[in-house]
Structure formats: structure tokens, C-alpha cells
C-alpha positions in Angstrom: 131.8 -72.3 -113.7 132.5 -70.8 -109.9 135.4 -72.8 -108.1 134.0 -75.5 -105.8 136.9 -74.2 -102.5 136.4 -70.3 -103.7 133.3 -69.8 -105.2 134.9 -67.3 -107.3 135.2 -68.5 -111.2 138.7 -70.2 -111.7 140.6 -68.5 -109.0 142.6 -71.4 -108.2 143.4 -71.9 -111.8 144.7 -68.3 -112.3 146.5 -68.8 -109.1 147.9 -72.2 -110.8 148.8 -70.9 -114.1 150.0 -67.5 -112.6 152.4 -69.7 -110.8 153.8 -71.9 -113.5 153.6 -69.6 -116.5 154.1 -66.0 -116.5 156.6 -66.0 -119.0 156.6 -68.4 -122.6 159.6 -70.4 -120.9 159.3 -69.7 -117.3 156.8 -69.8 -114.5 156.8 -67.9 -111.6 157.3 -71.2 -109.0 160.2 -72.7 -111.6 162.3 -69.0 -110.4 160.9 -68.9 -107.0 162.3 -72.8 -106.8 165.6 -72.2 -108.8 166.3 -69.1 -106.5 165.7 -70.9 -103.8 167.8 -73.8 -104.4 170.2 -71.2 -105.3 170.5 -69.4 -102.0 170.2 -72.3 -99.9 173.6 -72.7 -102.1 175.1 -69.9 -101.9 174.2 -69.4 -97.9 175.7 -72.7 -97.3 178.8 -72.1 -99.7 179.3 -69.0 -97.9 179.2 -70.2 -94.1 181.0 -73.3 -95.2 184.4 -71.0 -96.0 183.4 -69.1 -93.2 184.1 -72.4 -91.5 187.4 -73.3 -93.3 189.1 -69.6 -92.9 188.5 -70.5 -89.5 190.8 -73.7 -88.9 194.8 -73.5 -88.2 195.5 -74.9 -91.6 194.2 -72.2 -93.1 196.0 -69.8 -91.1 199.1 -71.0 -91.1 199.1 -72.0 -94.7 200.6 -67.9 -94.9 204.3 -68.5 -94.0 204.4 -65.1 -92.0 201.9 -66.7 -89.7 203.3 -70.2 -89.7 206.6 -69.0 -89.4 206.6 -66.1 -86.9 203.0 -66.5 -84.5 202.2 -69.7 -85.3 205.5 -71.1 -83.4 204.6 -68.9 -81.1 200.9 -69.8 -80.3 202.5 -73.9 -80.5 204.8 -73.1 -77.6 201.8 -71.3 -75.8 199.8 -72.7 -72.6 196.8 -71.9 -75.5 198.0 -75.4 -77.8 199.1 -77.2 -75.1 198.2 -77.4 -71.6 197.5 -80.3 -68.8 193.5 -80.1 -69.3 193.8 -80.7 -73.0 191.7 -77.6 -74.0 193.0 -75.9 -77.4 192.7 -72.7 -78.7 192.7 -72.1 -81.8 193.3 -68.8 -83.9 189.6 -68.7 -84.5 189.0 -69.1 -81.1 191.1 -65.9 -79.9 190.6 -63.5 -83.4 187.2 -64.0 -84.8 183.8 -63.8 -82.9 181.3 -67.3 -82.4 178.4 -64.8 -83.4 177.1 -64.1 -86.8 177.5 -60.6 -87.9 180.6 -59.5 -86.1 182.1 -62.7 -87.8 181.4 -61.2 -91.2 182.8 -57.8 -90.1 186.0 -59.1 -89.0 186.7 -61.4 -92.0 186.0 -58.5 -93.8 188.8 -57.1 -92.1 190.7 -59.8 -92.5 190.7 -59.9 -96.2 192.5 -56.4 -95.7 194.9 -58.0 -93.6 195.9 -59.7 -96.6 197.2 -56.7 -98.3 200.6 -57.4 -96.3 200.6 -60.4 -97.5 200.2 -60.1 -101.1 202.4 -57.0 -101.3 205.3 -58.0 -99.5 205.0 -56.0 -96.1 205.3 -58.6 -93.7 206.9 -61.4 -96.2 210.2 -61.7 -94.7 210.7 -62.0 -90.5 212.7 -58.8 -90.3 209.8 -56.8 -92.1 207.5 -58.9 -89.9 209.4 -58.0 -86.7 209.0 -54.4 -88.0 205.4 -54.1 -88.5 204.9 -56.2 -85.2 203.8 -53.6 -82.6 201.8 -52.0 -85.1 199.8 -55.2 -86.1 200.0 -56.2 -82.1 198.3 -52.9 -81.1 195.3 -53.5 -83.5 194.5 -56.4 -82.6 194.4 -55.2 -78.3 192.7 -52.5 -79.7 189.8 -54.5 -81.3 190.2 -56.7 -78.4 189.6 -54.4 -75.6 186.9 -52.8 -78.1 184.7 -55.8 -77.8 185.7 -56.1 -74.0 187.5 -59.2 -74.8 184.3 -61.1 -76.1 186.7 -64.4 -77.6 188.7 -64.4 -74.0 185.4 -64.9 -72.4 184.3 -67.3 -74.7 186.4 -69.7 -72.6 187.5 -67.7 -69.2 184.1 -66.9 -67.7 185.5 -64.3 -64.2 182.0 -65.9 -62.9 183.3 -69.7 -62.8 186.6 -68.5 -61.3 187.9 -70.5 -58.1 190.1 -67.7 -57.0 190.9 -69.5 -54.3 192.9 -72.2 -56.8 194.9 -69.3 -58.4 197.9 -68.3 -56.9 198.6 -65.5 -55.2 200.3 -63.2 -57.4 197.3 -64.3 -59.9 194.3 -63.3 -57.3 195.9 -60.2 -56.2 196.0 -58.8 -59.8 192.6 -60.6 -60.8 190.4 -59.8 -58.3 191.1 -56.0 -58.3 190.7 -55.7 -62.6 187.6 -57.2 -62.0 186.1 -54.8 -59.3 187.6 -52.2 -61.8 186.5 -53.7 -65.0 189.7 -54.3 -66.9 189.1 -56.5 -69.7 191.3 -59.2 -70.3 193.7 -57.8 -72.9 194.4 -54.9 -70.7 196.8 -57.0 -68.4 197.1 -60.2 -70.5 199.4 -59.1 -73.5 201.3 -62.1 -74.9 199.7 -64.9 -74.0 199.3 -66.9 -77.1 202.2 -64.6 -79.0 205.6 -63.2 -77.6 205.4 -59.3 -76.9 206.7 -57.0 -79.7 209.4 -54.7 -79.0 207.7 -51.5 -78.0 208.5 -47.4 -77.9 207.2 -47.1 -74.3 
């Protein structure tokens, strides 16, 4: 007997029992269901710790970072400042956007080599990996043209005419010249490590 929405003997039907049953204990839309349930799971497990690695706690739950530039970064303009505007670790070390988020906690979970092996577990061996771990981080920094500094400092809503002077003179030039941020702001949120210069 042709299917009434078809024409086309028990089309829907196959379609149906396709769907349900292609296997004695399975059907085809139970997986599809499962697995998507599943992902939507797993997606949202995933960018959930995303989201946690992302907070203070977290960072500082490491002593080398709650004890060396953690004190730092809570003596810094960047915890406390008269306009009440916070930034956070996240803020300065891992992009907003999707994909180079992933790349640099990929990174990161390297970064915790030091920590589980010892490298860094003490402040002396801290102070002497320092300007290595320092120069890095610029590095990546003036890589990505100082994407996380302008995720707050935007040169376009600058009053220059607020800054001081010593601050315009230097500011307005590295912009005309295209300095990113990192080139002339070292040690902002962190003290400066001893360097070989």
C-alpha cells in the first residue's frame, strides 16, 4: 500500500524503523540522541574548566605563583586602583577568543612541568628561572601584538591630553611607530627580573 505524504510504498516506515532499529538492541536515533547528549556534556564540561583554570584561585592555588607573582600582581595598579577595574591573571595571560584559548592552555599544561618537577618550587630556583619564564611570556605577548593589553587599553579611547607628560611623550610616538604594549611596559603587574643586559 503506497504512503499517503510519499507515494512511495512504506518509505516513512523504513525511514522510522531505520531510525529506531538498526541493530537488535539499538536504533540509529537512541545513538544519535545518546551522542548528542553526550557532547553537549562533554562541550560544556570542557569550557566549564576552561572557565575555572581561568579564575585567581586557581592560579594561585600553585605556591610558586601565590608566593612570588601573585604578591606581586596584589601590590600592582592591575588589583587595585582608584576606578575599581581588576585584572585578573586571565585577563593579562590567556586570550577572550576561542581557539587561541585552547592553544595557550595547552601551553599552559607544559608550564606545569616546573611545577611538578621541582624547577621553580622554592623562591631561589624561582628567582633563577625568572628572566627565562619573563622573556616568554613578552615574547608571546608582543607575538600577538599585545591582544589581552588591548582587551582593556584601547590607544583609540586614549585622552592623551589626561596623561602626563612624561606618559604622552613616550605614548604618542610608540603608537605612530607601532610598538605594542609589552615593548615599553615590562613589569606592570609583576616586578622585573634581574637581567644579563
Amino acid at each position: 500500500m503506497p504512503d499517503n505524504k510519499t507515494g512511495s510504498p512504506g518509505l516513512v516506515r523504513r525511514l522510522w524503523r531505520w531510525f529506531w532499529g538498526p541493530t537488535a538492541r539499538f536504533g540509529w536515533g537512541a545513538i544519535l540522541i545518546v551522542g548528542g547528549i553526550g557532547g553537549i556534556l562533554f562541550w560544556g564540561g570542557f569550557n566549564w574548566a576552561m572557565e575555572l583554570s581561568n579564575k585567581p584561585e586557581f592560579c594561585m592555588s600553585c605556591h610558586e605563583m601565590a608566593d612570588n607573582v601573585g604578591k606581586e600582581w596584589m601590590a600592582s595598579t592591575h588589583y587595585s586602583n582608584p576606578s575599581g577595574v581588576r585584572a585578573t591573571c586571565a585577563d593579562c595571560h590567556v586570550p577572550k577568543e576561542w581557539l587561541p584559548k585552547v592553544i595557550r592552555k595547552i601551553h599552559a599544561t607544559g608550564e606545569l612541568y616546573g611545577h611538578f618537577t621541582g624547577k621553580i618550587d622554592t623562591r631561589e630556583k624561582f628567582v633563577a628561572h625568572r628572566a627565562e619564564m619573563a622573556e616568554r611570556v613578552w615574547a608571546s605577548m608582543k607575538a600577538s601584538d599585545s591582544r589581552e593589553c588591548r582587551n582593556c587599553h584601547s590607544e583609540h579611547a586614549m585622552n592623551f591630553e589626561e596623561q602626563s607628560q612624561r606618559s604622552r611623550e613616550k605614548m604618542v610616538p610608540g603608537i605612530e611607530e607601532g610598538k605594542t604594549c609589552i615593548e615599553c611596559h615590562h613589569g606592570i603587574a609583576h616586578r622585573l627580573p634581574p637581567r644579563d643586559d
